[in-house]
N, CA, C and O atoms as a GROMACS GRO file, in nm:
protein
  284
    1UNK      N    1  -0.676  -2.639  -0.652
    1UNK     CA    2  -0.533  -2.641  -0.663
    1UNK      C    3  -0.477  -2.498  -0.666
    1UNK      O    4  -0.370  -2.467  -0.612
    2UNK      N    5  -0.575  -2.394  -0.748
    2UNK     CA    6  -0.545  -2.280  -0.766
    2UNK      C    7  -0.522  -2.185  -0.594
    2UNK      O    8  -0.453  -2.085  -0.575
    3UNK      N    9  -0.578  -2.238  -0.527
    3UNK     CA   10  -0.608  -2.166  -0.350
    3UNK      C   11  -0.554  -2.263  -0.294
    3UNK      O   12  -0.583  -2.265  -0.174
    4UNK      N   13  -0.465  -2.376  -0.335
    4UNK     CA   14  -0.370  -2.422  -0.264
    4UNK      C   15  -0.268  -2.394  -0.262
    4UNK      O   16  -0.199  -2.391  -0.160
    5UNK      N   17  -0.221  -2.358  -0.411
    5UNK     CA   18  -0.060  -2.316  -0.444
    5UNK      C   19  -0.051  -2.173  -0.362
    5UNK      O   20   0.035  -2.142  -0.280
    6UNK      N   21  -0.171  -2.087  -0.410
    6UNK     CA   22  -0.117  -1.974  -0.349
    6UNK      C   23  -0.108  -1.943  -0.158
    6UNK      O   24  -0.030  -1.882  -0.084
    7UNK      N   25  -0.227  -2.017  -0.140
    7UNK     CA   26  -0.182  -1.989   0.013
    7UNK      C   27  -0.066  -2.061   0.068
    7UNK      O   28   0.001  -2.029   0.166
    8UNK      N   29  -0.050  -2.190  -0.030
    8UNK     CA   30   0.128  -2.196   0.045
    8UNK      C   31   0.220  -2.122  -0.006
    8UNK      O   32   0.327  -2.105   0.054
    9UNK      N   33   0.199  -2.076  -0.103
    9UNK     CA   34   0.336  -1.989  -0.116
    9UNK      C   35   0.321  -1.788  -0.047
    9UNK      O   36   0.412  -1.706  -0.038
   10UNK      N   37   0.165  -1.769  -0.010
   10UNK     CA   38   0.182  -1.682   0.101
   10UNK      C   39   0.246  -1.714   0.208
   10UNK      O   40   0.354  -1.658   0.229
   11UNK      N   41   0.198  -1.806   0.296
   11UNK     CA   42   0.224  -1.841   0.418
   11UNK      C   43   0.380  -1.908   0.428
   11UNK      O   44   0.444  -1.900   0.533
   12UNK      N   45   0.420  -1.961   0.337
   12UNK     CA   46   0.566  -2.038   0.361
   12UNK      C   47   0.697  -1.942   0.274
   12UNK      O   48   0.819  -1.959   0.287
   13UNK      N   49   0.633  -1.848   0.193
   13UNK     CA   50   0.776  -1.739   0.121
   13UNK      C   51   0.784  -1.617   0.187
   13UNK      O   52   0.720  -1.512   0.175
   14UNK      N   53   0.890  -1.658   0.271
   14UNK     CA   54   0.928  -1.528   0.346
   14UNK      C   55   0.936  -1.374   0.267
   14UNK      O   56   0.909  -1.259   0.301
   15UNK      N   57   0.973  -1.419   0.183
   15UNK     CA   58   1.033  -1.313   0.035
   15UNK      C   59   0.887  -1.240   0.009
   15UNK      O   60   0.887  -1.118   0.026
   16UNK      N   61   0.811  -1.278  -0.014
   16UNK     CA   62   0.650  -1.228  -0.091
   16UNK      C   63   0.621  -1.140   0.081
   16UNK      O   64   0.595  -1.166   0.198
   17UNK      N   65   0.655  -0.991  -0.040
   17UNK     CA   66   0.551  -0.879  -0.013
   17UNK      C   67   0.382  -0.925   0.053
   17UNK      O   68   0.320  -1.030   0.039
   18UNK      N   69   0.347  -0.812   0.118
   18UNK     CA   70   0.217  -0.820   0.175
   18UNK      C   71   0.140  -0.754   0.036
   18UNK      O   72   0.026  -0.780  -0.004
   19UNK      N   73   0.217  -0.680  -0.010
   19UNK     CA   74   0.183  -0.626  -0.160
   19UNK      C   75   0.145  -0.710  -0.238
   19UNK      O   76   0.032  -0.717  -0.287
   20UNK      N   77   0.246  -0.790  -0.256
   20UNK     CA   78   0.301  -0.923  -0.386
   20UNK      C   79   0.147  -1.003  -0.353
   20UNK      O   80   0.053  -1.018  -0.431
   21UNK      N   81   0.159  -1.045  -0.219
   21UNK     CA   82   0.045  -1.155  -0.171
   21UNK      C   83  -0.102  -1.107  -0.173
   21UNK      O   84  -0.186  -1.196  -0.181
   22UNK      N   85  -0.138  -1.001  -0.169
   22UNK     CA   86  -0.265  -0.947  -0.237
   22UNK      C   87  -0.266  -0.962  -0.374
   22UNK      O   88  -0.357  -1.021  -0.432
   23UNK      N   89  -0.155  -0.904  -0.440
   23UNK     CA   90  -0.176  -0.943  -0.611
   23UNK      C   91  -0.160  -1.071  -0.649
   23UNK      O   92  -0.168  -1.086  -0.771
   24UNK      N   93  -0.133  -1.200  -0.565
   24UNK     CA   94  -0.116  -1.317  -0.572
   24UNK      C   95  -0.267  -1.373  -0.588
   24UNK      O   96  -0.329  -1.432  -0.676
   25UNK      N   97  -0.292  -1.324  -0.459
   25UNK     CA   98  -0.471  -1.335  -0.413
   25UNK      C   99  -0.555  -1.294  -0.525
   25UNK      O  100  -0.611  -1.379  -0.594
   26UNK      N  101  -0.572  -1.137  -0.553
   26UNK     CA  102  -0.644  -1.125  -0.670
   26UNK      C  103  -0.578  -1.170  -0.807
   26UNK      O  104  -0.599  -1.084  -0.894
   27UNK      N  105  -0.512  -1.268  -0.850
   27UNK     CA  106  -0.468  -1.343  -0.955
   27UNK      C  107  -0.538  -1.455  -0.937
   27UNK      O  108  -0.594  -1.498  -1.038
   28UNK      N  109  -0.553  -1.527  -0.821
   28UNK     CA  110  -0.613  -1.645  -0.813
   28UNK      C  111  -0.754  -1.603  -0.819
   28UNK      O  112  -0.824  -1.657  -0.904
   29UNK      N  113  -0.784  -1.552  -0.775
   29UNK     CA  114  -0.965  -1.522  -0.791
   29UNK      C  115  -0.994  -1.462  -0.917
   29UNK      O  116  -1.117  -1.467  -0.912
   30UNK      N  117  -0.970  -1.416  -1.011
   30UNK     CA  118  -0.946  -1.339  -1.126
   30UNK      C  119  -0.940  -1.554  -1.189
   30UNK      O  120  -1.052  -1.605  -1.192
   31UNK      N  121  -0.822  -1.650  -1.230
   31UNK     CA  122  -0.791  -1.736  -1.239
   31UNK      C  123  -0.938  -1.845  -1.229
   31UNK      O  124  -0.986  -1.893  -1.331
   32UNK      N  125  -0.986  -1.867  -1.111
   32UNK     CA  126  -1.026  -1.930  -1.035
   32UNK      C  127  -1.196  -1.931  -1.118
   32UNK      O  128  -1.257  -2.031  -1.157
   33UNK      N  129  -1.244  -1.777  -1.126
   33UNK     CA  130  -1.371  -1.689  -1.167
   33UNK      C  131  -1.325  -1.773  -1.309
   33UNK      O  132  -1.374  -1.886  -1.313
   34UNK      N  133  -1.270  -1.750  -1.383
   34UNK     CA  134  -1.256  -1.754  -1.596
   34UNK      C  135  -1.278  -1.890  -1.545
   34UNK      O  136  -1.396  -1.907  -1.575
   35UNK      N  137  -1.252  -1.964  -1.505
   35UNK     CA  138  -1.198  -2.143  -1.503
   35UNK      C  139  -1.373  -2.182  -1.456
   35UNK      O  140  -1.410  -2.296  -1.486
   36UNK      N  141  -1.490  -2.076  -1.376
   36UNK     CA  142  -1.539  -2.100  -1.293
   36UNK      C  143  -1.656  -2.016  -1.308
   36UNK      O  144  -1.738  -2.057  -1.224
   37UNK      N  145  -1.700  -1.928  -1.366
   37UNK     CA  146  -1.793  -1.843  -1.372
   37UNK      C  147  -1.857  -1.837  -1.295
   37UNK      O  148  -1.835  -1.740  -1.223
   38UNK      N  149  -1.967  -1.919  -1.255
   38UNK     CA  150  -2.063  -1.927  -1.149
   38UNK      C  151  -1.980  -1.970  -1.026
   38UNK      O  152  -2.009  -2.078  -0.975
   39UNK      N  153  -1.892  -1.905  -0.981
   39UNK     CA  154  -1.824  -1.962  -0.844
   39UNK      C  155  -1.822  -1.821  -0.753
   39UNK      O  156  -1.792  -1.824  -0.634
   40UNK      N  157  -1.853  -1.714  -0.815
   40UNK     CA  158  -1.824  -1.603  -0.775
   40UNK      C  159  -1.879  -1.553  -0.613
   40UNK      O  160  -1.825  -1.487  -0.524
   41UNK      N  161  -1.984  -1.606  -0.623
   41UNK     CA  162  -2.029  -1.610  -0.475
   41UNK      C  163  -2.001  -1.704  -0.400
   41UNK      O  164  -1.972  -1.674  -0.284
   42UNK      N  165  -2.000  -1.819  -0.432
   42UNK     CA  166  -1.940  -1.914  -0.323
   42UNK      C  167  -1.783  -1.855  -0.295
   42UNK      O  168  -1.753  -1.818  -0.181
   43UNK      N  169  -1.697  -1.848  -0.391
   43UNK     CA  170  -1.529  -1.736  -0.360
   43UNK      C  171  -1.569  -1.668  -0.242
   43UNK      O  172  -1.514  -1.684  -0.133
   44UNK      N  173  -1.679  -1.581  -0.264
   44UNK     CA  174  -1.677  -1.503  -0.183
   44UNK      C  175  -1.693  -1.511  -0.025
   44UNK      O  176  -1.640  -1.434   0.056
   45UNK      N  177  -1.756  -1.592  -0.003
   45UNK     CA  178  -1.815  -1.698   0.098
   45UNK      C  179  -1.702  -1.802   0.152
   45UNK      O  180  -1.673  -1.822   0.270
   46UNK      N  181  -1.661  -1.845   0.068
   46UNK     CA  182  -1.550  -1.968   0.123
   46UNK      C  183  -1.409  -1.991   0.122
   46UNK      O  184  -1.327  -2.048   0.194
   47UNK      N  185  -1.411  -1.898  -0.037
   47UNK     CA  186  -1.268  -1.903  -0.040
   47UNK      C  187  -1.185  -1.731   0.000
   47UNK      O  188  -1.066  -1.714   0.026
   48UNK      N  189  -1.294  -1.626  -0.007
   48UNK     CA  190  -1.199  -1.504   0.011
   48UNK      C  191  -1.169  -1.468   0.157
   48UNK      O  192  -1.078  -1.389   0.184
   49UNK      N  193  -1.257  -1.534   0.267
   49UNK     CA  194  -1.214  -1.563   0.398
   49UNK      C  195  -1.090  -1.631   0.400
   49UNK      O  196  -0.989  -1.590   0.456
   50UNK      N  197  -1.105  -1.755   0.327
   50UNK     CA  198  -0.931  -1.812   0.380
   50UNK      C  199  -0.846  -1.744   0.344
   50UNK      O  200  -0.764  -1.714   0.431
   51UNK      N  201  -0.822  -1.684   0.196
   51UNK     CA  202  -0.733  -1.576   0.182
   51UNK      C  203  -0.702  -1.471   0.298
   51UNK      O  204  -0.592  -1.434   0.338
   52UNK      N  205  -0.836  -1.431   0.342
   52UNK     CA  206  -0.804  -1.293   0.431
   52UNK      C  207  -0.742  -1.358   0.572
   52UNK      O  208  -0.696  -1.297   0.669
   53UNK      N  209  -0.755  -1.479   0.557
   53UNK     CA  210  -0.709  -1.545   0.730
   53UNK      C  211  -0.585  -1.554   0.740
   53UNK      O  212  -0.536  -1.525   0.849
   54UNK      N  213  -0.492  -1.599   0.625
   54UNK     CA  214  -0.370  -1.595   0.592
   54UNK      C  215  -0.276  -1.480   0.575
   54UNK      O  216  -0.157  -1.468   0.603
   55UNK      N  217  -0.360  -1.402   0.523
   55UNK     CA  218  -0.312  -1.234   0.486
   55UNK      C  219  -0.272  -1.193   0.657
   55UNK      O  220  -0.159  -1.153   0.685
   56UNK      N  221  -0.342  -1.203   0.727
   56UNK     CA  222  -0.397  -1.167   0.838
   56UNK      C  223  -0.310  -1.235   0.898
   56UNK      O  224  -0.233  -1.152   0.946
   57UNK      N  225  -0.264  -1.370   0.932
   57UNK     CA  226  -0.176  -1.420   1.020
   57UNK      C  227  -0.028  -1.378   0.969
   57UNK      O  228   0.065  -1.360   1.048
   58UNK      N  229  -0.017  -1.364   0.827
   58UNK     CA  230   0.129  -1.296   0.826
   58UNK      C  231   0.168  -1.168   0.851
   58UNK      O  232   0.277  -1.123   0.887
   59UNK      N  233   0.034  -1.100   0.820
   59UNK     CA  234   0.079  -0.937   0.816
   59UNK      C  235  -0.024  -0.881   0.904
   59UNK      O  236  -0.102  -0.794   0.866
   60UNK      N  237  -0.023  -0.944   1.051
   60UNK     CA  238  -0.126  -0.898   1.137
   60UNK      C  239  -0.183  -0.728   1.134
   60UNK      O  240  -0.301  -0.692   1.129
   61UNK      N  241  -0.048  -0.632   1.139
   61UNK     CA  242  -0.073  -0.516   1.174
   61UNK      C  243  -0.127  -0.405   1.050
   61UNK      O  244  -0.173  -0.292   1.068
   62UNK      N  245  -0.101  -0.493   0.897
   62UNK     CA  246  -0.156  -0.461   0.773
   62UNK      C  247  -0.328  -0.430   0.785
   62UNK      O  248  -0.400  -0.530   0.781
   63UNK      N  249  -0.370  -0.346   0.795
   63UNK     CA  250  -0.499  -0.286   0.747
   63UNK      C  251  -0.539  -0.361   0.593
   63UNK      O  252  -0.466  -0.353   0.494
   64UNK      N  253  -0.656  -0.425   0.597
   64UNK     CA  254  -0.685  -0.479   0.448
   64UNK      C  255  -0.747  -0.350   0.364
   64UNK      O  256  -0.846  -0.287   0.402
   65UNK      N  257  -0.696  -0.329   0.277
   65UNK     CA  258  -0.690  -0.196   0.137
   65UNK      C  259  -0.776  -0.252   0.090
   65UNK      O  260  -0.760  -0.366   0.046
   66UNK      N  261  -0.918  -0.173   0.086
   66UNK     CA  262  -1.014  -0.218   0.001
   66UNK      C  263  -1.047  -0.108  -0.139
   66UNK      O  264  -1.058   0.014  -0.136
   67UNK      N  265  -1.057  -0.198  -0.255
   67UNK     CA  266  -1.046  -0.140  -0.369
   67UNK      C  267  -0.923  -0.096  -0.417
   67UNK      O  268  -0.936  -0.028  -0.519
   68UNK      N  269  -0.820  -0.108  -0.382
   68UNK     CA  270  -0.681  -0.081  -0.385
   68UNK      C  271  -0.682  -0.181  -0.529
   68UNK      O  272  -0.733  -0.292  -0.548
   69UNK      N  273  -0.609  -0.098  -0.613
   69UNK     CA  274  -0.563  -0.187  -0.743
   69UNK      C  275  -0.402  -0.225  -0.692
   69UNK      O  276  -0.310  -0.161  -0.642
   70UNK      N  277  -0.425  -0.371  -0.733
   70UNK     CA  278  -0.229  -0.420  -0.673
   70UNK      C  279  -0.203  -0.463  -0.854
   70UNK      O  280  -0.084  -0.453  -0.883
   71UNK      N  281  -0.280  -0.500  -0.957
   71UNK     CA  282  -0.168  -0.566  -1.053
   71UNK      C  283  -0.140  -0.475  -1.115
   71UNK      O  284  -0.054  -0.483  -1.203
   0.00000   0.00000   0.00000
């Protein structure tokens, strides 16, 4: 539910920053991990691709910032 809410409200809020929607992203995985401990590699594997696919179809020309602190 947690990687549902947020990728619709990346993909459908015009308003949300490419900024905002990375710190959206690492809120849900941060969220997702406490709720989930042992999920950390599968995230990584299944769910931080769909994040980046979405990131990526809104903000094609955005370079993904790695290690960049957003919160």
């Amino acid at each position: 539910m947690i990687v549902e809410l947020t990728m619709n409200l990346i993909s459908s809020d015009m308003t949300v920053s490419n900024r905002e929607a990375r710190c959206l992203v690492n809120c849900a995985r941060k969220a997702i991990l406490e709720l989930h401990p042992g999920f950390a590699e599968r995230y990584e594997r299944i769910v931080g691709p769909h994040f980046d696919r979405v990131l990526h179809e809104r903000w094609p020309f955005e370079e993904p910032r790695a290690n960049e602190l957003v919160n």
